[in-house]
Backbone as JSON, one array per atom type, in Angstrom:
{
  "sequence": "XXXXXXXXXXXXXXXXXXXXXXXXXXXXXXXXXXXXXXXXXXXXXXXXXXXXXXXXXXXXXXXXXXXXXXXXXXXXXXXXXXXXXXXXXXXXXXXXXXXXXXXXX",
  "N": [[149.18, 124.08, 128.03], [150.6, 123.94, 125.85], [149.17, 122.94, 123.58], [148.49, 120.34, 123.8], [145.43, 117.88, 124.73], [144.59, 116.41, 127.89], [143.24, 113.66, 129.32], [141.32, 113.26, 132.56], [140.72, 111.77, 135.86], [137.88, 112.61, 136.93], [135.68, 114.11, 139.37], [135.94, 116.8, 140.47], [136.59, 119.2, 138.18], [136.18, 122.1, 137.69], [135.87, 123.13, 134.58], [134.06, 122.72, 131.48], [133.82, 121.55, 128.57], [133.08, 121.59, 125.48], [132.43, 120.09, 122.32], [132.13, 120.22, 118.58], [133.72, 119.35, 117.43], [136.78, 117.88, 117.07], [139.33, 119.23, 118.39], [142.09, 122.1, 117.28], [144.97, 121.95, 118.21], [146.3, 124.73, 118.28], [143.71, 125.91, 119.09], [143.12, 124.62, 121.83], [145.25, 125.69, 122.96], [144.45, 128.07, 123.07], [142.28, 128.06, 124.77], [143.51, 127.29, 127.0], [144.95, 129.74, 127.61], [142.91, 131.86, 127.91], [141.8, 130.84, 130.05], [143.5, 131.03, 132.05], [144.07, 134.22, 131.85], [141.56, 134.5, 133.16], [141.05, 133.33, 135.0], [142.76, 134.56, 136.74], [141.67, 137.55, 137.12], [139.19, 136.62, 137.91], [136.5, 135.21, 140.48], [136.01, 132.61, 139.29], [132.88, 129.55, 139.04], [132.16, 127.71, 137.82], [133.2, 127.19, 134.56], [132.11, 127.36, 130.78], [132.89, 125.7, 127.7], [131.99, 125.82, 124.64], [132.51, 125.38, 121.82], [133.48, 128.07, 120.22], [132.64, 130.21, 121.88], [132.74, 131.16, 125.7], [131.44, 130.9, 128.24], [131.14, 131.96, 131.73], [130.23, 131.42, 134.72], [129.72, 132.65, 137.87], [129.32, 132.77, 141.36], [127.03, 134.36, 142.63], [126.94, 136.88, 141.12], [126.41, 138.04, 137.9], [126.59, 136.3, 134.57], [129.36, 135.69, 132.31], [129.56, 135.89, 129.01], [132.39, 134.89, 126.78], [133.98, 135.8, 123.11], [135.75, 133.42, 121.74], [138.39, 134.03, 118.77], [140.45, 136.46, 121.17], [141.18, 139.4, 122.09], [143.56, 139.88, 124.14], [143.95, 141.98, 126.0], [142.35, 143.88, 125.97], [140.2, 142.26, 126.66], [141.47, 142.19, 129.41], [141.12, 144.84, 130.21], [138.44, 144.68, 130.37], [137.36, 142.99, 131.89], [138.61, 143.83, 134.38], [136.83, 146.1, 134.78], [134.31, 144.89, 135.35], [132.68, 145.36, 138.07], [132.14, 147.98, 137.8], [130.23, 147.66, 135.25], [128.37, 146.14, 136.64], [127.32, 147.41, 137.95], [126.03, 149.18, 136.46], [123.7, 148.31, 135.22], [121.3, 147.23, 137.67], [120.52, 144.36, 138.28], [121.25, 142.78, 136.89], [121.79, 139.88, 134.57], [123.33, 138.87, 132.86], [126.69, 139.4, 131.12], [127.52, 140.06, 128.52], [130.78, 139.92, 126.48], [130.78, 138.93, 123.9], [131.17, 140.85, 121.79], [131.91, 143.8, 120.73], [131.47, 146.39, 121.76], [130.67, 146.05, 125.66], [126.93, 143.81, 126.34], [124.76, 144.05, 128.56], [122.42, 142.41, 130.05]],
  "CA": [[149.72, 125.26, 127.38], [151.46, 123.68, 124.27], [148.17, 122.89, 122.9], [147.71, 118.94, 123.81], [144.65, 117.5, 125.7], [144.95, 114.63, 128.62], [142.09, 113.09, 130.13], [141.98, 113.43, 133.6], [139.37, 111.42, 135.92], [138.23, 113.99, 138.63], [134.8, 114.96, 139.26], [136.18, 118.29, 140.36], [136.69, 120.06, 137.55], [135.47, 123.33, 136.91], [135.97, 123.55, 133.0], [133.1, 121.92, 130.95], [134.71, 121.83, 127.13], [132.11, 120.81, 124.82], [133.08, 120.67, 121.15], [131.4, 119.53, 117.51], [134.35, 118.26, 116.52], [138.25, 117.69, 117.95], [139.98, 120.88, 118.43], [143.07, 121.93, 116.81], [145.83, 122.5, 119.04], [146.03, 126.01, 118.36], [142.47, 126.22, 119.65], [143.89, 124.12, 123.49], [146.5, 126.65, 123.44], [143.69, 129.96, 123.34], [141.48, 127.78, 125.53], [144.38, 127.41, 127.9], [145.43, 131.17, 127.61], [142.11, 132.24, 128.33], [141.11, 130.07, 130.91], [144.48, 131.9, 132.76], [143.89, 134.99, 132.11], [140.03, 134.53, 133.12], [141.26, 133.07, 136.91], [143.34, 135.37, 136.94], [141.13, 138.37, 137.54], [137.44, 136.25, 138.58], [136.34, 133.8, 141.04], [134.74, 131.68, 138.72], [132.61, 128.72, 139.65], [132.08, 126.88, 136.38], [133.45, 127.62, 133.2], [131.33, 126.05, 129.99], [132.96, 126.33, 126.7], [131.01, 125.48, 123.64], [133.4, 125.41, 120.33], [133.98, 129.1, 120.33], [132.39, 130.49, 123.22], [132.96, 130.98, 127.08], [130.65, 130.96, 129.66], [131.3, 132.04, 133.19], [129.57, 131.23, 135.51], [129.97, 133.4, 139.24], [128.43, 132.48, 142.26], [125.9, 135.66, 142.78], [127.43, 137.72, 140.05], [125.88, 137.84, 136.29], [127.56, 135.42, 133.9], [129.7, 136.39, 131.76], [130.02, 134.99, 127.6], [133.45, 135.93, 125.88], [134.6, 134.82, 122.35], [137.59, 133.08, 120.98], [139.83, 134.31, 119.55], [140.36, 137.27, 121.57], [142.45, 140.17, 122.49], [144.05, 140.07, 125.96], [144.4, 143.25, 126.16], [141.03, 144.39, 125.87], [139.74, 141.45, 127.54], [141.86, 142.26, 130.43], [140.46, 145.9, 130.63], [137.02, 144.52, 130.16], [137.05, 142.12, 133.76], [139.03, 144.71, 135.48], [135.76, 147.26, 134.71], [133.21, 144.72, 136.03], [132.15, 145.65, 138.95], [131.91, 148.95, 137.12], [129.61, 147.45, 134.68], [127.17, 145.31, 136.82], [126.35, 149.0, 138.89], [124.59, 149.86, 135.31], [122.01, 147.61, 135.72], [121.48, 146.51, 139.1], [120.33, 143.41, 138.52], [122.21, 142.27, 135.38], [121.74, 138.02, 135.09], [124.81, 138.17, 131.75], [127.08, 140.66, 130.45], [128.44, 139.49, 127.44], [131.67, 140.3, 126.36], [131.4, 138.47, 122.66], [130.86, 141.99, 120.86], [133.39, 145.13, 120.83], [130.7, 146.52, 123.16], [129.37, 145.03, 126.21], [126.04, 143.95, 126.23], [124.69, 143.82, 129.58], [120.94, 141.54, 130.4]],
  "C": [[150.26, 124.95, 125.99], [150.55, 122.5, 123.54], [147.85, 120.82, 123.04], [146.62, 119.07, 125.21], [144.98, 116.15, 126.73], [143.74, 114.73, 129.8], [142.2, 112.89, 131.41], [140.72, 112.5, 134.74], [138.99, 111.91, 137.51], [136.48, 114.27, 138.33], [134.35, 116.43, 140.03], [136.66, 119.37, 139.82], [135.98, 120.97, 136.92], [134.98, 123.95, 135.41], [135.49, 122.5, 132.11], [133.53, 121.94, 129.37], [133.47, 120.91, 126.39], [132.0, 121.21, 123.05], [132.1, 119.74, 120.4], [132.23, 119.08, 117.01], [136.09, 118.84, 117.03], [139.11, 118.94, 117.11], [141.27, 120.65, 118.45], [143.98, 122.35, 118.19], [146.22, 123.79, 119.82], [144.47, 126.67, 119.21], [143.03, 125.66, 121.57], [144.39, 125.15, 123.68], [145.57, 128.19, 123.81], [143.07, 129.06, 124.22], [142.32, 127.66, 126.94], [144.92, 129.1, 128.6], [143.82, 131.69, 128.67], [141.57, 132.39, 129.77], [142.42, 131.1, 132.24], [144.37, 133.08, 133.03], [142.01, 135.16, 133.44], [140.24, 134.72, 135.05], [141.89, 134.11, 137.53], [142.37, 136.98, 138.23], [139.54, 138.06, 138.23], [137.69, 135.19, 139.04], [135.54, 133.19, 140.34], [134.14, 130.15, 139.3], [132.68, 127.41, 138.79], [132.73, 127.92, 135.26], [133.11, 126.88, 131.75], [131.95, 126.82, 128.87], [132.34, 125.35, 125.72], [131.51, 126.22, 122.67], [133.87, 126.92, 121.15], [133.77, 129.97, 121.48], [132.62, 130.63, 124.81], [131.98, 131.11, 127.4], [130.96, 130.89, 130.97], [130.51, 131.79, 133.78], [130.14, 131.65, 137.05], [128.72, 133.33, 140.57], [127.48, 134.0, 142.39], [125.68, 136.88, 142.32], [126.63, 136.64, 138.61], [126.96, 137.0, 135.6], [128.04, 136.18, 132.94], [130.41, 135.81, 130.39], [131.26, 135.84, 127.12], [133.49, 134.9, 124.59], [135.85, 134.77, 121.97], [137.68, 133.55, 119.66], [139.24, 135.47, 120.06], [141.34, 138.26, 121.69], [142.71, 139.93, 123.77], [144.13, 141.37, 126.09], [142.58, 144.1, 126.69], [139.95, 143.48, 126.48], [139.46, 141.61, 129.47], [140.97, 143.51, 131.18], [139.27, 145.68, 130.8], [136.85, 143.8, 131.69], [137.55, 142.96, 134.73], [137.85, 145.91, 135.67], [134.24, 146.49, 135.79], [132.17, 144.84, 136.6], [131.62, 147.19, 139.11], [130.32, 148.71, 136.49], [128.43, 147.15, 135.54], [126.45, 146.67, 137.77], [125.34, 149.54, 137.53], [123.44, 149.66, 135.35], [122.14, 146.91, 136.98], [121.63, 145.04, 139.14], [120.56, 141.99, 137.54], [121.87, 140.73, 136.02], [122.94, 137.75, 133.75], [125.13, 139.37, 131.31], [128.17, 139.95, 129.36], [129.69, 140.33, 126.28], [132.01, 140.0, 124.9], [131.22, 139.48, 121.3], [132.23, 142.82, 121.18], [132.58, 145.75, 122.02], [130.03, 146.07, 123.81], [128.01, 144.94, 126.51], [125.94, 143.52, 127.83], [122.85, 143.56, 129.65], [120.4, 141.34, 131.54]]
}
């Protein structure tokens, strides 16, 4: 939460962090935020971030990309709709969240 990293040696961790180049603090601290809110409202299985990016990953549910930074707010409303969303298209495989509106694939 107060933006440091610590190496941990586990090969059960869910959260794949994959960067071009060592992330500022401020960046830990939204990747931390996120990652909270995210559990919060989804069972996620994996989570792959790539610099700015998320990637969810949901066992039999569509994945789902958000970007950093973000609002919480509008985030929040956006995972609480979901299950809303994936009834649009039946058979949705990503609904990406890194626009103002979601795109759903």
């Amino acid at each position: 939460e107060n933006g440091s990293m610590t190496s941990v040696a586990t090969s059960g961790a869910n959260i794949n962090f994959i960067i071009s180049e060592k992330p500022t603090p401020e960046t830990i601290s939204s990747v931390y935020k996120m990652v909270k809110v995210i559990l919060k409202y989804l069972d996620v299985s994996n989570i792959y971030i790539v610099n700015h990016r998320y990637f969810l990953s949901r066992l039999g549910q569509p994945d789902i990309i958000v970007c950093v930074p973000f609002d919480e707010g509008s985030l929040v409303s956006a995972l609480q709709s979901l299950s809303y969303l994936a009834t649009i298209k039946k058979d949705a495989k990503v609904i990406d969240f890194s626009y103002k509106n979601p795109i759903i694939r």
